[in-house]
N, C-alpha and C positions, 0 to 999 in steps of 0.2 A: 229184720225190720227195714223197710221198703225208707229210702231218703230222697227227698226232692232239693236239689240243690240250684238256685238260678242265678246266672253271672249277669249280670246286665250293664255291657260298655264298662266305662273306665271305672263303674261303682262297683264292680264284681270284684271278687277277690284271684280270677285268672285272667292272666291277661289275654287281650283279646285274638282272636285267630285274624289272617293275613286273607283277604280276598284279590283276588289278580284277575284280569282279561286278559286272556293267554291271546302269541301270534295270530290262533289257528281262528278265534271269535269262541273258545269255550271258555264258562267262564271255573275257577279252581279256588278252593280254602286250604289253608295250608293251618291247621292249627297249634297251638303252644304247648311246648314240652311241659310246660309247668301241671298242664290237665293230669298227666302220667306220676306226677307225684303227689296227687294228694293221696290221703288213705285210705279213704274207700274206692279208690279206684287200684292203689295198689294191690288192697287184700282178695279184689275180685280177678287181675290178671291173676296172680299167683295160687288162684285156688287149681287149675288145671282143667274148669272149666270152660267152655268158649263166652266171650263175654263179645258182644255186638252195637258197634257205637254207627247210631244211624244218623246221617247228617243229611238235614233238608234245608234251604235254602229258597228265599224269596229276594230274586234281584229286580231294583224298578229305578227307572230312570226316564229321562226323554224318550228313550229308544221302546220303552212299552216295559212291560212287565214279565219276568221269566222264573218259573217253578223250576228247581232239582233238588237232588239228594244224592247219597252214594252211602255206601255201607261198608265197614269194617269191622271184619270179627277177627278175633286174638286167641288164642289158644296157647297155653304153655303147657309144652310136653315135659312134665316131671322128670319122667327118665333121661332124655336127651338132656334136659334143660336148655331148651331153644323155645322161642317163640313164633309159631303159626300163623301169620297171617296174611288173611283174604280180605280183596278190595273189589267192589262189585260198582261198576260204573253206570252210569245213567244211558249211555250209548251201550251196555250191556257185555263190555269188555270185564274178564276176569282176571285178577293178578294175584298170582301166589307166590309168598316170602318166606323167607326164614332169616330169623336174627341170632344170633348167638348169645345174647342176654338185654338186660335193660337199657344199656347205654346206649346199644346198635337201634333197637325198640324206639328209641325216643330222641335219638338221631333223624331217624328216616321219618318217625310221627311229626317232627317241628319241623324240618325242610322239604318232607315232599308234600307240593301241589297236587288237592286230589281233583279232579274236576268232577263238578257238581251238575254241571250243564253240556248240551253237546255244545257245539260250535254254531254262533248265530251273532246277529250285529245290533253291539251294542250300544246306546249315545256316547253321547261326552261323561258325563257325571252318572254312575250307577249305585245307590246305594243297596245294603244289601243285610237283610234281615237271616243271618244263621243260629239254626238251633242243632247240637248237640243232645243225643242220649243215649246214657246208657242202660243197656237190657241185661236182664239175667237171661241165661238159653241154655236149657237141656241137651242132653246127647242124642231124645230120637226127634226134640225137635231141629239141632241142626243136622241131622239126619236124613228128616222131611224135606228140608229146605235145599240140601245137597240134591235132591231129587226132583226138586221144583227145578232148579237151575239147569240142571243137566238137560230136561226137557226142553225148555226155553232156549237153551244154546244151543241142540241139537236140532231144530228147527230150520227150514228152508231159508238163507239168508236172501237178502239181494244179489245179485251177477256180480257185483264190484268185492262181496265177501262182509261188505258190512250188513249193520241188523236194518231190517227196513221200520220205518217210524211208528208203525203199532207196533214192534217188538219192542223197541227202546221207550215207546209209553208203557209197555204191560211192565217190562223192568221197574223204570220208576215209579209207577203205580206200583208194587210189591214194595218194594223199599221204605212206601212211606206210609202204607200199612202197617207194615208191621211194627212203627214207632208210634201208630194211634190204636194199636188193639193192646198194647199190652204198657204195664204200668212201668216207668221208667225206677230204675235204684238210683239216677243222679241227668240231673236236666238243665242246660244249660242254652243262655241266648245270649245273643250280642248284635249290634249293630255297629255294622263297618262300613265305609266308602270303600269300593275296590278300584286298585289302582291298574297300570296298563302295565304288562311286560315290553321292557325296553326291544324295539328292530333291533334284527339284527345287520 
């Protein structure tokens, strides 16, 4: 049975995830451990299937208006009992983890900053509309998707080695498809001010 669950700001019952403007002008969500405890999201890590939490993001401010997302999928390997996971960025960087259990899992889920945007300049005051979902996903469709990616990556970069800007559009165009074709088991939104990472 398919669940729609929506947080909205300090009425929701999770607290709200951390928006920052990083040094570099990207901007990063950092979201709450508390998400990893409720129970419909525990019963679907620990099924051993990949579960895919896509996060899209609308930041506006003086400085204009800016679309991202990023994408993480989880995977628990039964046998190891470790946790699998992939972070797929909007600039089209891939990063893969391994945790040793839930604590590590939801360590690195509530303090690391994922950026949602590339690097761009933002006003003074940006606020910023994040939505959360989570997907059920098959073995040949992250299969599929393993082989969408690999194509995409393997593709002629820029000279400098980074993706050039129709690559990191086609990225996050995929990304946020695939959180509007398919029906979410749990959907969450919140509006946050993001704040600035301290110079260093």
């Amino acid at each position: 049975m398919l669940l729609a669950l929506l947080a909205f700001g300090a009425g929701g019952s999770v607290p709200r995830p951390k928006a920052t403007v990083a040094r570099n002008g990207a901007l990063t969500v950092t979201l709450p451990a508390a998400l990893l405890q409720s129970r419909e999201i525990r019963q679907q890590l620990t099924s051993g299937l990949t579960t895919v939490f896509v996060l899209t993001v609308t930041a506006s401010g003086d400085g204009g208006t800016a679309k991202g997302g990023a994408r993480i999928d989880v995977r628990l390997d039964l046998w190891e009992e470790k946790y699998l996971v992939t972070v797929l960025e909007p600039t089209g960087q891939e990063r893969k983890l391994t945790f040793a259990g839930e604590a590590a899992l939801a360590k690195w889920w509530s303090e690391t900053p994922v950026p949602v945007t590339a690097p761009r300049k933002y006003g003074q005051t940006v606020d910023v509309e994040v939505k959360l979902k989570m997907l059920p996903f098959s073995s040949q469709e992250q299969s599929d998707t393993q082989r969408w990616l690999s194509r995409t990556l393997s593709r002629g970069r820029a000279p400098s080695g980074e993706f050039t800007p129709a690559q990191s559009a086609e990225i996050l165009r995929i990304i946020v498809e695939t959180s509007v074709r398919r029906r979410p088991l749990l959907e969450y939104h919140w509006s946050v001010r993001a704040i600035r990472e301290a110079a260093r």
